[in-house]
DSSP file (Angstrom, degrees, kcal/mol; ACC not computed):
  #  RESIDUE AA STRUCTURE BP1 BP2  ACC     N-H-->O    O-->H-N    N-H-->O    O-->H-N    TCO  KAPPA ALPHA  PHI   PSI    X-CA   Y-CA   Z-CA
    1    1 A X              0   0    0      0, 0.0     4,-0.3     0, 0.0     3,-0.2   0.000 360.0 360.0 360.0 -46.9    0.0    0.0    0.0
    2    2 A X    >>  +     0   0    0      1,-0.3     3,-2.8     2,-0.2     4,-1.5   0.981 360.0  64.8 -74.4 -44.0    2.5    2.8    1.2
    3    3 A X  H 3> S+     0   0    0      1,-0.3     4,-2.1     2,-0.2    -1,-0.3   0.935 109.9  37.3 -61.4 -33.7    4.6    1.4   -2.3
    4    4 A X  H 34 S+     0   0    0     -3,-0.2    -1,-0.3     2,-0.2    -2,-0.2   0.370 117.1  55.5 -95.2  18.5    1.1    3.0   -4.7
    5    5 A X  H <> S+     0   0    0     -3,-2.8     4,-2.3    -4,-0.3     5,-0.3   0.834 106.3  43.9 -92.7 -58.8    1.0    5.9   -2.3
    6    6 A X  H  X S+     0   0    0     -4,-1.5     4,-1.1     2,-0.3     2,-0.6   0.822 115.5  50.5 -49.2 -57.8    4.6    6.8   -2.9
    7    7 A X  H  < S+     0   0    0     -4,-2.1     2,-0.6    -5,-0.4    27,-0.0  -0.891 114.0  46.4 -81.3 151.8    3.9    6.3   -7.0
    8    8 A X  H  > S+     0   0    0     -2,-0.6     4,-3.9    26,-0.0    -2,-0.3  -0.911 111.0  48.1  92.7 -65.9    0.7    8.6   -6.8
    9    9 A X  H  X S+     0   0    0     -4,-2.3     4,-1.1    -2,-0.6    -2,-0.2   0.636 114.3  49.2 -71.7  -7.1    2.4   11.3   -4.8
   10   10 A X  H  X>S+     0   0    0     -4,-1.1     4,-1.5    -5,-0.3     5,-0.5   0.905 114.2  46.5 -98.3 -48.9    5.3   11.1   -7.3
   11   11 A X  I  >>S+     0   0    0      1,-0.2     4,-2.6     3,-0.2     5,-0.6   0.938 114.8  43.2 -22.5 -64.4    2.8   11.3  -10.0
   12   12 A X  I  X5S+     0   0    0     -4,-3.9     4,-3.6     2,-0.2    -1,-0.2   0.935 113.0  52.0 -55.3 -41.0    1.0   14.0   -8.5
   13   13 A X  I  X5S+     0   0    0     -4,-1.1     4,-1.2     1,-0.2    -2,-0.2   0.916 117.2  44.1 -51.2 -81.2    4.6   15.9   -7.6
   14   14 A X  I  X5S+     0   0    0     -4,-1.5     4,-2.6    19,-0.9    -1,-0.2   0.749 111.2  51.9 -21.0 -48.6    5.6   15.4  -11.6
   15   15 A X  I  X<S+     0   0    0     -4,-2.6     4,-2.2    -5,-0.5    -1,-0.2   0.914 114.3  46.1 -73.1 -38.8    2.3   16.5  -12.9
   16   16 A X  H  X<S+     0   0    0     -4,-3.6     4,-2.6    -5,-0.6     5,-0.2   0.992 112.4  42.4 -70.2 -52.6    2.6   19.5  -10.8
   17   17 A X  H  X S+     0   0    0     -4,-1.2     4,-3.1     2,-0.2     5,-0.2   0.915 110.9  57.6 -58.0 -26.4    6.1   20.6  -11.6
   18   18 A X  H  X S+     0   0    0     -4,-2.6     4,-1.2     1,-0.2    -2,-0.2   0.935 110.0  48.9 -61.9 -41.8    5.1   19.7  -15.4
   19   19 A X  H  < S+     0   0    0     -4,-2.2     4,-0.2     2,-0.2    -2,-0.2   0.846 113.4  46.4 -49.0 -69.2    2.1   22.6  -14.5
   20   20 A X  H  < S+     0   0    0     -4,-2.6    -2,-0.2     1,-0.2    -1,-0.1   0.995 116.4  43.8 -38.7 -81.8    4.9   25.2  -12.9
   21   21 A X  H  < S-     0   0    0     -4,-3.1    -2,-0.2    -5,-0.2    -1,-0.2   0.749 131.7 -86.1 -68.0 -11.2    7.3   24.8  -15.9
   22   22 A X     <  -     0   0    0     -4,-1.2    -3,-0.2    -5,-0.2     2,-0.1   0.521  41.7-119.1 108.2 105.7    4.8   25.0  -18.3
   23   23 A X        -     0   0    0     -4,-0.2     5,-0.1     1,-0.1    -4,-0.1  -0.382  31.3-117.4 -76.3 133.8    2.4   21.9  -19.7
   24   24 A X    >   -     0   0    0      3,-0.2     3,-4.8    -2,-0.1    -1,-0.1  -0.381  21.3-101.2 -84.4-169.1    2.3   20.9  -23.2
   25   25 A X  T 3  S+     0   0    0      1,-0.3    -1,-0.1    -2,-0.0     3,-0.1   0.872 119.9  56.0 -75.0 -41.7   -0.1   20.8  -25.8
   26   26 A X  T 3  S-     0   0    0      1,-0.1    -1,-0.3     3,-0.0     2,-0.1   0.536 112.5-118.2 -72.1  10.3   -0.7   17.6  -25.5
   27   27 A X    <   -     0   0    0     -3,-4.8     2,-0.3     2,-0.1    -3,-0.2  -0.349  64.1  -8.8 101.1 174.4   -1.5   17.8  -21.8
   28   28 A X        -     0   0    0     -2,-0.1     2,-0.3     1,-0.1   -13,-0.1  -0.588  57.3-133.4 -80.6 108.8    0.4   16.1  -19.1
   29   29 A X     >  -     0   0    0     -2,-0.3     4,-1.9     1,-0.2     5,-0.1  -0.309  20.0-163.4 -71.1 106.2    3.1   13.6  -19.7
   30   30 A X  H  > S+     0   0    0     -2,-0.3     4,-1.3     1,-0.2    -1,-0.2   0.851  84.8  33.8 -60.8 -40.5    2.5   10.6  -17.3
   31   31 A X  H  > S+     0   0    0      2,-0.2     4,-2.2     3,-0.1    -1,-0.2   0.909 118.6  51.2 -80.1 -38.4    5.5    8.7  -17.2
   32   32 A X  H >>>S+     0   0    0      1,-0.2     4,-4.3     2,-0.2     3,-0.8   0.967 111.2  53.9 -52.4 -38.7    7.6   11.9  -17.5
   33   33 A X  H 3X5S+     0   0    0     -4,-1.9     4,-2.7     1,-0.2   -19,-0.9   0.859 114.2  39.0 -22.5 -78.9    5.2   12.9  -14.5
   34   34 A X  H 3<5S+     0   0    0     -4,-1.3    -1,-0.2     2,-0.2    -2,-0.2   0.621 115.3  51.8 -24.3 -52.9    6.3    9.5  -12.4
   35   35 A X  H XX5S+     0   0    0     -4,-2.2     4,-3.0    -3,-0.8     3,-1.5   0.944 116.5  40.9 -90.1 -55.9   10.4    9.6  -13.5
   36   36 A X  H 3X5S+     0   0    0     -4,-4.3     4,-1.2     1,-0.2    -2,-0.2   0.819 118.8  43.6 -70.8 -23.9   10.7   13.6  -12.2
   37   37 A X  H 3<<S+     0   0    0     -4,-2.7    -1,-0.2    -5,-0.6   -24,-0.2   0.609 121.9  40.2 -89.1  13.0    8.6   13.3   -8.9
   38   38 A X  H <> S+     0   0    0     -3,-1.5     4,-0.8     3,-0.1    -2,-0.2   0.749 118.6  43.2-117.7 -51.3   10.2   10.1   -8.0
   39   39 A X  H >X S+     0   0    0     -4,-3.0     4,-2.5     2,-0.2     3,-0.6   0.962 121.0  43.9 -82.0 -51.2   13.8   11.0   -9.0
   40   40 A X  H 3X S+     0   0    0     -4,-1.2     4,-4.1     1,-0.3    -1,-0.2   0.775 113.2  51.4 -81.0 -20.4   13.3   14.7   -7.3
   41   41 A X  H 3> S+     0   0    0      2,-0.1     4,-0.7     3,-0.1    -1,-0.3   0.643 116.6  41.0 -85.4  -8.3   11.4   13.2   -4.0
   42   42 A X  H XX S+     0   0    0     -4,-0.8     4,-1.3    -3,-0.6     3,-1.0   0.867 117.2  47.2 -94.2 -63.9   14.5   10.8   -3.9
   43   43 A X  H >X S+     0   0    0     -4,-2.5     4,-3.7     1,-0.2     3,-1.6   0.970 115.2  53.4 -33.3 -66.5   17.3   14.1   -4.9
   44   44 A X  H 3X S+     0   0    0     -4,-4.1     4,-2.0     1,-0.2    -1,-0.2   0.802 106.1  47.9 -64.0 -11.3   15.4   16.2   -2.1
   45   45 A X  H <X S+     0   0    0     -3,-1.0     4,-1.9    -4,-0.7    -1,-0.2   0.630 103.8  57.5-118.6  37.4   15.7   13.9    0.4
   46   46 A X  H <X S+     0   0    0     -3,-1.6     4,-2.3    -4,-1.3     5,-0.4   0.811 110.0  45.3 -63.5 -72.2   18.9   13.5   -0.2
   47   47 A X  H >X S+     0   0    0     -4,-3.7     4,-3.9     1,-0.2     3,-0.6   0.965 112.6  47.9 -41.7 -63.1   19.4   17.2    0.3
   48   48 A X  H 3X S+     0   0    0     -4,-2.0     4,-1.4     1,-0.2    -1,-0.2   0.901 110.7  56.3 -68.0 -56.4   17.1   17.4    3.6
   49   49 A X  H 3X S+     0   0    0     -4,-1.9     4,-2.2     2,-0.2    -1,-0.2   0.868 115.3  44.0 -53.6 -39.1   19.5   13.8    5.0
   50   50 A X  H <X S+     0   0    0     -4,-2.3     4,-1.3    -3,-0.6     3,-0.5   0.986 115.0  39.6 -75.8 -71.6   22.8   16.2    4.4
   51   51 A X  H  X S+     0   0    0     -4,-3.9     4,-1.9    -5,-0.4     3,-0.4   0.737 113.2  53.0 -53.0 -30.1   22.0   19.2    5.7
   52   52 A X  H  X S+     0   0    0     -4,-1.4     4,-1.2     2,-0.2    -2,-0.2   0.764 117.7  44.1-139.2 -56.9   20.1   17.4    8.9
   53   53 A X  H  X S+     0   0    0     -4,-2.2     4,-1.6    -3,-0.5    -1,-0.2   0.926 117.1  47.8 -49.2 -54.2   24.0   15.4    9.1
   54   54 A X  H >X S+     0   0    0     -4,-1.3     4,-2.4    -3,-0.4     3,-1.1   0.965 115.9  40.7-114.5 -77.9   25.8   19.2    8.5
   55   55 A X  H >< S+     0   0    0     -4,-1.9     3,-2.5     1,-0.3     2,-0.9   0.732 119.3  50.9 -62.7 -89.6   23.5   21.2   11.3
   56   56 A X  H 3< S+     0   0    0     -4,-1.2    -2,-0.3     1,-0.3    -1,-0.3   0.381 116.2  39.1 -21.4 -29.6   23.9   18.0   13.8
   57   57 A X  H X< S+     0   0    0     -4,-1.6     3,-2.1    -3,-1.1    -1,-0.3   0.875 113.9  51.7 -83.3 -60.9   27.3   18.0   13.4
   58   58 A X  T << S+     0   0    0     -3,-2.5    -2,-0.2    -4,-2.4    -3,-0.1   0.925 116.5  41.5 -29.5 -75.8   27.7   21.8   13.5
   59   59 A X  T 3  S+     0   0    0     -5,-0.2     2,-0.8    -4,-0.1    -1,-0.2   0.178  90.9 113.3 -88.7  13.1   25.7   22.1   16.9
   60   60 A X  S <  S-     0   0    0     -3,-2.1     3,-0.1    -5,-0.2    -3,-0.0  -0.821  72.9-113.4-123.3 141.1   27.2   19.1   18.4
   61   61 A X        -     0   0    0     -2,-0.8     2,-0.4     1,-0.1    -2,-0.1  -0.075  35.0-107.8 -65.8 146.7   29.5   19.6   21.5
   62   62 A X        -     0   0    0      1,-0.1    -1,-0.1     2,-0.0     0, 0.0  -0.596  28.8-117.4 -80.0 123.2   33.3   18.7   21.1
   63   63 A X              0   0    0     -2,-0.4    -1,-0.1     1,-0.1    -3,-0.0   0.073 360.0 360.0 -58.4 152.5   34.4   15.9   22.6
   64   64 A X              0   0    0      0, 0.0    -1,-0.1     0, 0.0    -2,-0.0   0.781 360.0 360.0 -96.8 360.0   37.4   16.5   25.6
């Protein structure tokens, strides 16, 4: 179940950015939809895991 929520909210993500950058004429690309909200929810939290590492580390007391 959480594995078709995941492709649905990456669907939706895609279909949205496709919406943002500007849809073609032929209306909303499904797969492309699928590959960029899947690939960019994986990139961001990528991002979100580093910086999260990067503050924790920053704010964390030095050892004697």
């Amino acid at each position: 179940m959480l594995i078709i929520a995941i492709i649905l909210f990456g669907m939706l993500a895609g279909a949205a950015a496709q919406l943002v950058v500007g849809k073609p004429a032929g209306g909303i690309d499904w797969s492309l939809a699928l590959v960029a909200g899947l690939v960019g929810s994986f990139v961001g939290a990528i991002i979100v895991t580093a910086g999260w590492f990067r503050l924790k580390r920053r704010t964390a007391a030095p050892t004697p």
